[in-house]
Structure formats: C-alpha cells, structure tokens
C-alpha positions in Angstrom: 119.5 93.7 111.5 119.7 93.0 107.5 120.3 95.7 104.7 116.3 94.7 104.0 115.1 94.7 106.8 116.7 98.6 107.4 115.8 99.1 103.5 111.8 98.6 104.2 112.0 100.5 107.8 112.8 103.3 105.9 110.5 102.6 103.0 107.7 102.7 105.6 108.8 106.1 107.0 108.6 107.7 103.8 105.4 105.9 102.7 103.9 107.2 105.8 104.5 110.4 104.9 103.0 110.5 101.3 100.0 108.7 102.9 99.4 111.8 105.0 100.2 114.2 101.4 103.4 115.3 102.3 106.1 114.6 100.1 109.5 114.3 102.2 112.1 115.6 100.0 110.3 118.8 99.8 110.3 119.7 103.0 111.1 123.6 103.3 114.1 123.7 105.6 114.6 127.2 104.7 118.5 127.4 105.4 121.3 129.1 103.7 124.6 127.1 103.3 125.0 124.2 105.7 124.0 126.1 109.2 120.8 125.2 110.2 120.2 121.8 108.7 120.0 119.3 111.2 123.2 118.0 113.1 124.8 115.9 115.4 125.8 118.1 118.5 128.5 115.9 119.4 130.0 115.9 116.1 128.5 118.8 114.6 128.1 117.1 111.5 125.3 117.9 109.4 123.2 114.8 108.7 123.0 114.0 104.8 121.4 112.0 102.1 118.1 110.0 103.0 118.6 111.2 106.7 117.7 114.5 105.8 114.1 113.1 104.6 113.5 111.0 108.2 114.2 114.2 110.2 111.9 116.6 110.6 112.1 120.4 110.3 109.7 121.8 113.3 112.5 122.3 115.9 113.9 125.1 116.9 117.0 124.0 117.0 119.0 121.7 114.8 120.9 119.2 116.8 120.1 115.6 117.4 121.7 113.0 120.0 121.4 109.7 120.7 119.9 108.3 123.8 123.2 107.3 125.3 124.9 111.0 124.0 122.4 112.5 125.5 122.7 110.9 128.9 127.1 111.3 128.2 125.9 114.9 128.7 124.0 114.9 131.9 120.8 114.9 130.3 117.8 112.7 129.7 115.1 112.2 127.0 111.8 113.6 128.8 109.2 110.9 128.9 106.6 110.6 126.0 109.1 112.2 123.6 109.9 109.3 120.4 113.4 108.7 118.4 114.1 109.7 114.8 114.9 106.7 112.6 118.3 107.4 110.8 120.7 105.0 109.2 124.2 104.7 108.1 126.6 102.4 105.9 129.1 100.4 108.1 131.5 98.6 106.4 132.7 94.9 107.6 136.1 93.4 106.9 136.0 89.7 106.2 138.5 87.0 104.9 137.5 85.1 102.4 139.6 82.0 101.1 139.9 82.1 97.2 138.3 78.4 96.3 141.0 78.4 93.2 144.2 79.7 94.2 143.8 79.3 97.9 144.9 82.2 98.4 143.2 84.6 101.6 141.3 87.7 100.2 139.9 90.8 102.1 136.5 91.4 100.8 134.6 94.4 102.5 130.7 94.6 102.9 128.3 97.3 103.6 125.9 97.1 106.2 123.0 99.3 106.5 122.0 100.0 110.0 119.3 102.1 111.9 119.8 103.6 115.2 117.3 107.1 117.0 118.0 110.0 117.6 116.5 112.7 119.7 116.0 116.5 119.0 118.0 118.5 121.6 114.0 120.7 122.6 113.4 116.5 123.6 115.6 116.6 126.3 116.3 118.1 129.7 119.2 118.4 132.1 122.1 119.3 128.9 123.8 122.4 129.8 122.8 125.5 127.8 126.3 126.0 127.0 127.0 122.6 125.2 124.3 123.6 122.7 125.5 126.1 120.0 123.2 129.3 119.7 121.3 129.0 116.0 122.3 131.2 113.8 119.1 133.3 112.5 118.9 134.0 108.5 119.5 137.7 108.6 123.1 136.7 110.2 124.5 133.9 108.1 127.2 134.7 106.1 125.8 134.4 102.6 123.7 138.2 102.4 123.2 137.4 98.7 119.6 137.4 98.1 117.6 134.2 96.8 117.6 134.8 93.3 121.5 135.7 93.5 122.1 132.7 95.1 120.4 130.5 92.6 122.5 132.1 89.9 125.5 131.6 91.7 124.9 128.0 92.1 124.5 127.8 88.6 127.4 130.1 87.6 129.9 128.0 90.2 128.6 124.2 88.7 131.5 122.5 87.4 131.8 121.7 84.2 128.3 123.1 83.7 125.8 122.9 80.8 124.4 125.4 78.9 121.2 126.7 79.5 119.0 127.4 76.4 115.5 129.1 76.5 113.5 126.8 74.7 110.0 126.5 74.1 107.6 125.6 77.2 109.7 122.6 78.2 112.2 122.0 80.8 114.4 119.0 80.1 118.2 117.7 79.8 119.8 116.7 76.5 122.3 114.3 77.7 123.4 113.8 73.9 124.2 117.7 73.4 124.6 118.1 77.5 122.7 121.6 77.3 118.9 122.1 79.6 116.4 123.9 77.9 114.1 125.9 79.8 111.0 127.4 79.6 111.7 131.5 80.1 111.2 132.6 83.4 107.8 134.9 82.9 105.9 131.8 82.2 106.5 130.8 85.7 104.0 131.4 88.6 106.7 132.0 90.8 110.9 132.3 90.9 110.7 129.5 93.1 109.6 127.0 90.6 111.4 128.3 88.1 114.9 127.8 90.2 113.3 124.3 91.2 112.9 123.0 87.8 116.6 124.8 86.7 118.1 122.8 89.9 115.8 119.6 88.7 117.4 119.8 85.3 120.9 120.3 86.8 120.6 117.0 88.9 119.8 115.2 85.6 122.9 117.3 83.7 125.0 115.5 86.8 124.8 112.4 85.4 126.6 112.9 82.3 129.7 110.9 81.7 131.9 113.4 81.9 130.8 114.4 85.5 129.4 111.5 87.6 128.6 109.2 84.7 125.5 107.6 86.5 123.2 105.3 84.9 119.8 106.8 83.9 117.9 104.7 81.1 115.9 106.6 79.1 112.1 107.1 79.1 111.8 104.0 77.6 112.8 102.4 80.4 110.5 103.1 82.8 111.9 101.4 86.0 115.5 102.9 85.8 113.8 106.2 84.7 111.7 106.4 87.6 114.5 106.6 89.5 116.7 108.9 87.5 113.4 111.2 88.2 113.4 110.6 91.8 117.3 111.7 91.8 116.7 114.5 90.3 113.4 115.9 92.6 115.7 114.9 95.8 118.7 116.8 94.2 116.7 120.1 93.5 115.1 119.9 96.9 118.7 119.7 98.3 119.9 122.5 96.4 116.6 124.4 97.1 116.9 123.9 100.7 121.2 125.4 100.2 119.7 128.3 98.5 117.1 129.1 101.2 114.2 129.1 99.1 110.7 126.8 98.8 110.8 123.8 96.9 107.9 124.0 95.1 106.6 121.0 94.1 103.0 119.9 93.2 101.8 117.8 95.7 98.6 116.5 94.4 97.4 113.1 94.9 98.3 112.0 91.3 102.1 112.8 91.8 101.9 111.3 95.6 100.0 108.1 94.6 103.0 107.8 91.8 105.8 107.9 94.2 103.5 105.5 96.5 103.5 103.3 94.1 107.2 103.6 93.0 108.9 103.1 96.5 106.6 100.3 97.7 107.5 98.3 94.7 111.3 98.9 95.0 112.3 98.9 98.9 116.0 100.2 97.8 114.7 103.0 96.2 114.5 105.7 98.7 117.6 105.3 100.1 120.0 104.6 96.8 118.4 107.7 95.5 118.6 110.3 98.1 122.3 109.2 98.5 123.1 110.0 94.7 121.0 112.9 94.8 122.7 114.1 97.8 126.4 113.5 95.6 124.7 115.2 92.8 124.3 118.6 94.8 127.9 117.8 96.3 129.1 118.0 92.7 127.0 121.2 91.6 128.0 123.2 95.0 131.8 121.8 94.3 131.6 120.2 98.2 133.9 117.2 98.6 132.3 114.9 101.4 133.9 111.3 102.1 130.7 109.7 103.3 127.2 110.5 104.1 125.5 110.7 107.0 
C-alpha cells in the first residue's frame, strides 16, 4: 500500500472522529508517566505519535496485539470484535546507479504502512499470566500531585523559556524565546491553565536552539495551521503525562476548523502528531529512537 494511500486512511479515522465532536488528541487518557498508555504486550512498548490518536481509551487494560500475536499466544480475537488501524515508518534499502559518475548509491526510503490491532478485553483463550496486572493511579510511582507535576515538567524542560505574566494573552515570542501568560486566577480551571502553559511550551520547542522546526508566522496561514496543530497534539501529550484533562473547547467552530484543515492536507495528521510527539520527548528530556 502507498504512503497516500496510508496518509488518507488515517485522515479518514480522524475526520470521523471530529464528525461525531470529538476531537482525538484530547482524549483524557488520565495516566501518570508512561504506565497506562496503550502498549504492545509482546513488546511492551508504549505506542506513540499519531497511534496514540487511532487508539482508543475505554479498555480496561492497555495492551494491544495483532491478530497473528494474539493467536502466537493461544488465543483468538472473539467474533464481532474490529482491529485498530495503526501505522509505522519502514524503511527500504535500494541501489540506485548515479547517471553521472556511475557509481552505485544506497538511497533509503520510508514507507508508511497500516496494519490492526486488537485490545487484549477482545480476545479469549491468552493466559492471565502473560497479561501484566495495570497499575491503578494511587500506586504509580510519581505521588506528586497534578499541579506539582505540571511544575515539574516545566522546571525539568531543557533549555526552557521564561515565563512572564502578561496581560490576558498566552503566546510564544520566538524572537525573545520567553511565553507570556495570562495569571492563573483568570482561569476557570488549573487544567486549562496547565494546557495552554504546555501549548505554549510545544511552540517554545521549536526554537532554533532546541528542535529548530519550521513554523511560518501567522501570516502564513498554511504552515501556521500546522505549527498550531503541533502544539494542541503536544499539550495533549504532555497533559495526558501529567494525569490531568486536556481541556480543550470542542465547539463546532474549532472542530469544523480542524475538519477543514486535515481534509485539505492528507499529511497533516500524521507529520504533526509525530513532531508533537518529539516536542513532549524534548520537554520531558526522553530520548526515543523511533515512534511507534
């Protein structure tokens, strides 16, 4: 199957979602650290970038298998039970004969492919004892409350920008790389305040002298739009580390927006959930080789 072809599969999942109001990247996964988002069993990796959004949240447990891992394990996917979409970069070797110096070249290329995957509460016959008891909140290592852990993500950033309270206005001044932010009483909630903080942090990311990724400016609305996106997949991310809701407005003007956005750009979802996903990487000082 073509990178396109995968590109508008999960362009469709997502639009699917906003048709029905909810907005993917904020779901409320409610964990603290890395122990309770959804996994491979086999592996035991957690699943990462845009897989995060095709998964859902209303299982009791987190781990996924494939059809034929699940069978591997002397189990079967019960009948009526549907696969998870998730998708993954494999890269291809291929030789390539330089036209003016004849000389052989190895030239790599990325593939995009799609394959299911099945909650392990969709299957029957897998030992009990393969599957890893979930760890409940109140046992997790981190005992720091919310708002602690918020300030800790911002205290540990590296390299991190100032914060200034300024005005109403949250935003990122990538030419004197502080955020200004609104103070925290004229916020409804701590949630949104810590959600529009992690927002602004995404953007910070993006600064030359830590990821150096290109944003345009508001001016440019195309490449802005997807700095923007970025940045609400990022605090969701960082939202979902911290165990608390991401609260984002989902009213039908913001959803129609991002309707709009992602059907007009099939590449969008994807090539923004995997730099927001290396955004929170770089905030929470986590070195990962790949995504999943």
């Amino acid at each position: 199957m073509s990178n396109s072809k995968v590109y508008k599969a999960v362009t469709e999942r997502v639009l699917d979602e906003l048709r029905n109001g909810v907005v993917p990247w904020s779901k409320p996964w409610n964990v603290r650290g890395s122990e309770n988002l959804p996994k491979n069993l086999i592996s035991k990796k957690a699943y990462r970038g845009v897989n995060l959004l095709l998964l859902p949240n209303t299982y009791k447990r987190p781990y996924f298998l494939t059809f034929k891992q699940c069978k591997d394990l002397g189990g079967h996917v019960m009948k009526g039970e549907k696969g998870y979409m998730i998708v993954f970069w494999k890269i291809l070797k291929k030789n390539v004969k330089d036209q003016e110096t004849g000389e052989t070249k190895t030239e790599t290329i990325p593939l995009l492919k799609k394959y299911y995957v099945f909650n392990v509460d969709q299957c029957e016959g897998i030992d009990e004892k393969k599957i890893p008891e979930v760890k409940k909140a109140e046992d997790l290592e981190n005992d720091l409350e919310p708002v602690d852990i918020c300030e800790k993500i911002y205290k540990e950033m590296p390299e991190k920008p100032e914060v200034r309270e300024n005005g109403a206005q949250a935003y990122y001044s990538p030419l004197d790389d502080y955020i200004g932010m609104p103070s925290m009483k004229l916020f409804k909630n701590i949630e949104g305040y810590y959600g529009t903080l992690f927002h602004e942090m995404t953007h910070a990311t993006a600064h030359e002298t830590r990821l150096n990724r290109e944003t345009g400016s508001r001016l440019q609305i195309a490449k802005y739009s997807k700095e923007e996106l970025v940045a609400e997949m990022g605090a969701a991310f960082l939202c979902s580390y911290a165990g608390i809701e991401n609260d984002i407005k989902q009213n039908a003007s913001y959803i129609d927006h991002w309707m709009k956005q992602i059907s007009e750009d099939e590449k969008l979802v994807v090539s923004a959930a995997g730099k927001a996903q290396k955004a929170a990487d770089y905030i929470l000082n986590i070195n990962h080789e790949n995504n999943r």
